[in-house]
C-alpha positions in Angstrom: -15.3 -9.2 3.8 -12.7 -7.7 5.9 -9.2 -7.9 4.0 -5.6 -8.5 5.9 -4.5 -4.7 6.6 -2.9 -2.6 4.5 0.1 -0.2 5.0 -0.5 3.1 4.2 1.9 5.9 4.3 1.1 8.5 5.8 2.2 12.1 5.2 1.7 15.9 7.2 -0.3 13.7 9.7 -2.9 12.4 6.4 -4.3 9.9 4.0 -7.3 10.2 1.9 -10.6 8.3 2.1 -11.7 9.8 -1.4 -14.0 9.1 -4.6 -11.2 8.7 -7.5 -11.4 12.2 -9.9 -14.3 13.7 -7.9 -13.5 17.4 -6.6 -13.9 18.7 -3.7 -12.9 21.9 -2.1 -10.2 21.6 0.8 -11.8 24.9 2.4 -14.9 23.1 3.0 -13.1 20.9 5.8 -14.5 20.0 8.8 -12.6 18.5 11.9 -15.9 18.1 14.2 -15.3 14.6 14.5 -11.8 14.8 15.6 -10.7 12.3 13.4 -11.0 13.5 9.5 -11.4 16.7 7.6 -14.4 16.0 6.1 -15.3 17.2 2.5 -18.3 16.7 0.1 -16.6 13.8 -1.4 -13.0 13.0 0.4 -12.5 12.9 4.1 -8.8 13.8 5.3 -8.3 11.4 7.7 -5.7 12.2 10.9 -3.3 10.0 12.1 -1.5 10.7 15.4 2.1 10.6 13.7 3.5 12.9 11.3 5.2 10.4 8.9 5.3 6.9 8.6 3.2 3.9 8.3 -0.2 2.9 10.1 -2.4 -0.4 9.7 -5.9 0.2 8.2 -8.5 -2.3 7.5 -11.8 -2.1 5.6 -15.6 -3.2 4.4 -18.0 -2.4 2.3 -21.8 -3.2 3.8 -25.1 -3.2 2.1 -26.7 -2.5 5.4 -26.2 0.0 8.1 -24.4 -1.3 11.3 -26.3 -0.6 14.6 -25.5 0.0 17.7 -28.0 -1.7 20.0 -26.2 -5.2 20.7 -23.4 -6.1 23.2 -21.4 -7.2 20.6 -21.6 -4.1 18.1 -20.5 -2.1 21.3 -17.5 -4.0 22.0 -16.1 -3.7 19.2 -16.5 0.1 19.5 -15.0 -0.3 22.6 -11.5 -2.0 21.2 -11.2 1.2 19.4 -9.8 5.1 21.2 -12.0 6.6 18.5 -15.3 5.8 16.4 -17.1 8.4 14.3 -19.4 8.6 11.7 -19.6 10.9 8.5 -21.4 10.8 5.3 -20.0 11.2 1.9 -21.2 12.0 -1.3 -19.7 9.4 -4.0 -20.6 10.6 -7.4 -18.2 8.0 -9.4 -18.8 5.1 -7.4 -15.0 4.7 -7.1 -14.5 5.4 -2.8 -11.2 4.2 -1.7 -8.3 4.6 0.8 -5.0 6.1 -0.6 -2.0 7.8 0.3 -1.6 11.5 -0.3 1.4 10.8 -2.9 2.7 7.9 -4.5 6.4 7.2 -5.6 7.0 5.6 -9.1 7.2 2.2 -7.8 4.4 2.5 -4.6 1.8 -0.1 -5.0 -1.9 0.9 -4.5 -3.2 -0.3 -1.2 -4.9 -3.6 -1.3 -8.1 -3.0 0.4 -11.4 -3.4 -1.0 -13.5 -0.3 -2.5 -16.1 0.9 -0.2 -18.8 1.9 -3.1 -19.4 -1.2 -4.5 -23.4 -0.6 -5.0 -23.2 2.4 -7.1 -22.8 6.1 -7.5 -24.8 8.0 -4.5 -24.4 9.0 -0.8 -22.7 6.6 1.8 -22.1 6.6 5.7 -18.6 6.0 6.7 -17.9 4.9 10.2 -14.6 5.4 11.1 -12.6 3.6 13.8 -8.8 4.5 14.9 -6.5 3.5 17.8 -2.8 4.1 18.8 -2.6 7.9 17.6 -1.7 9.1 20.6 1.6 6.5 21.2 3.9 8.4 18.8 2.3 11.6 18.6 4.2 14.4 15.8 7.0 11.7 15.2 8.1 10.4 12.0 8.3 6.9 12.4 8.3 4.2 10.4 5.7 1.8 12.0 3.6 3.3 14.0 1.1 0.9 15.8 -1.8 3.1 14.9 -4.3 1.2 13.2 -7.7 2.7 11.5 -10.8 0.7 10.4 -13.2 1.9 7.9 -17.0 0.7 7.6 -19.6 1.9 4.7 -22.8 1.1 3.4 -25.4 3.2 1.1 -27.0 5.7 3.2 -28.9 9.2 3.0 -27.0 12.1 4.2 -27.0 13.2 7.8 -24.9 15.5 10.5 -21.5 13.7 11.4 -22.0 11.6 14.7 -19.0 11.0 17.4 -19.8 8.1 19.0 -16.3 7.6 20.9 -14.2 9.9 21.7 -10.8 9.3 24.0 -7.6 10.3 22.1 -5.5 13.5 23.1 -5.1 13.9 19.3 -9.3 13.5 18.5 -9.9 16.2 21.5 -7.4 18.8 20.1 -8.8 18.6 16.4 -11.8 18.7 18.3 -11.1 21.9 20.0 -9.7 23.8 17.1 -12.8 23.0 14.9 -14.8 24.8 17.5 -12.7 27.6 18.1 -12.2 28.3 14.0 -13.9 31.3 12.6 -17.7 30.0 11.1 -17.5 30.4 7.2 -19.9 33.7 6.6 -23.2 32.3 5.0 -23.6 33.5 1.2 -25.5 36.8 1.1 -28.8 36.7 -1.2 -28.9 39.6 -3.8 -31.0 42.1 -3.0 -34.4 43.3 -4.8 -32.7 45.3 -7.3 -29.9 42.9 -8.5 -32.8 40.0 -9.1 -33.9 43.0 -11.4 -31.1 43.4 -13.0 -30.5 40.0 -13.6 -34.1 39.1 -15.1 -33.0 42.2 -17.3 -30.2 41.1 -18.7 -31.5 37.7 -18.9 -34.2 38.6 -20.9 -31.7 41.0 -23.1 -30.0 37.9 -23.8 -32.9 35.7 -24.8 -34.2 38.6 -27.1 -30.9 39.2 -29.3 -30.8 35.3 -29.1 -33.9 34.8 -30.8 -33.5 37.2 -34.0 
């Protein structure tokens, strides 16, 4: 059931799509999509304005949506951008929300998006309007973002509309930042020394 849409405020360009309490490293972003920086269990999500408000709708699904009827398609094609990313949702608790909340800032009122348990989902992710009021702080900015998930196994994010000026250039950057090096096994000798210690261990242990 799609809900009326919520205001969310939006700060430094973001709001969260996030499971509640889980952690997840921010250095383990990535902006392929061009519309989130996407984490293990959060996804940053990128608004075209710096500050203000945008519209955001959203549904939780116990199926996947296609994309092999007319209709599916346009609906994709009411959005600028449509991507889709997987998340990992270890406390069953995936929801929209701000960055910060003030004292007296109510929670958004959209559903949760994990309704059928801790586990892996697919998020498809729609937006429109970030372009309009691009780096501005303004307080309603048109931009309006639509959220989709459903139980799913994990797979490779998938861009599956892509026509924003702000999508392209978060695009761009993710290719042209420096690849994280890959984690270098230990070598021959340090496995050695590591069964040796371990065993060490296990001997004074057991005395």
């Amino acid at each position: 059931m799609v809900t009326d849409p919520a205001s969310i405020y939006v700060q430094d360009h973001g709001f969260f799509l996030a499971d509640r309490e889980a952690s997840t490293p921010l250095e383990t972003m990535d902006y392929s999509t061009g519309l989130a920086g996407v984490m293990e269990s959060a996804a940053l999500i990128h608004a075209g304005i710096d500050r203000g408000y945008v519209a955001v709708t959203a549904q939780a699904l116990e199926h996947p949506v296609g994309l092999d009827t007319a209709e599916q398609w346009a609906d994709i094609d009411s959005w600028d951008d449509v991507a889709e990313i997987s998340l990992y949702v270890p406390n069953a608790s995936l929801s929209v929300e701000q960055l910060t909340y003030g004292p007296s800032d109510p929670r958004p009122l959209l559903p949760g998006l994990s309704p059928y348990g801790p586990g892996h989902y697919r998020v498809r992710i729609h937006a429109s309007g970030r372009d309009r009021h691009y780096d501005q702080v303004i307080d309603q900015s048109g931009e309006r973002f639509h959220f989709l998930a459903w139980p799913a196994p994990p797979a490779a994010p998938l861009v599956i509309k892509a026509t924003s000026r702000c999508g392209y250039g978060l695009r761009l950057n993710a290719l042209r930042a420096p690849r994280r090096p890959e984690p270098v096994p230990p070598s021959s000798a340090q496995q050695a020394e590591a069964q040796r210690q371990a065993l060490l261990r296990r001997n004074l242990l057991s005395r």
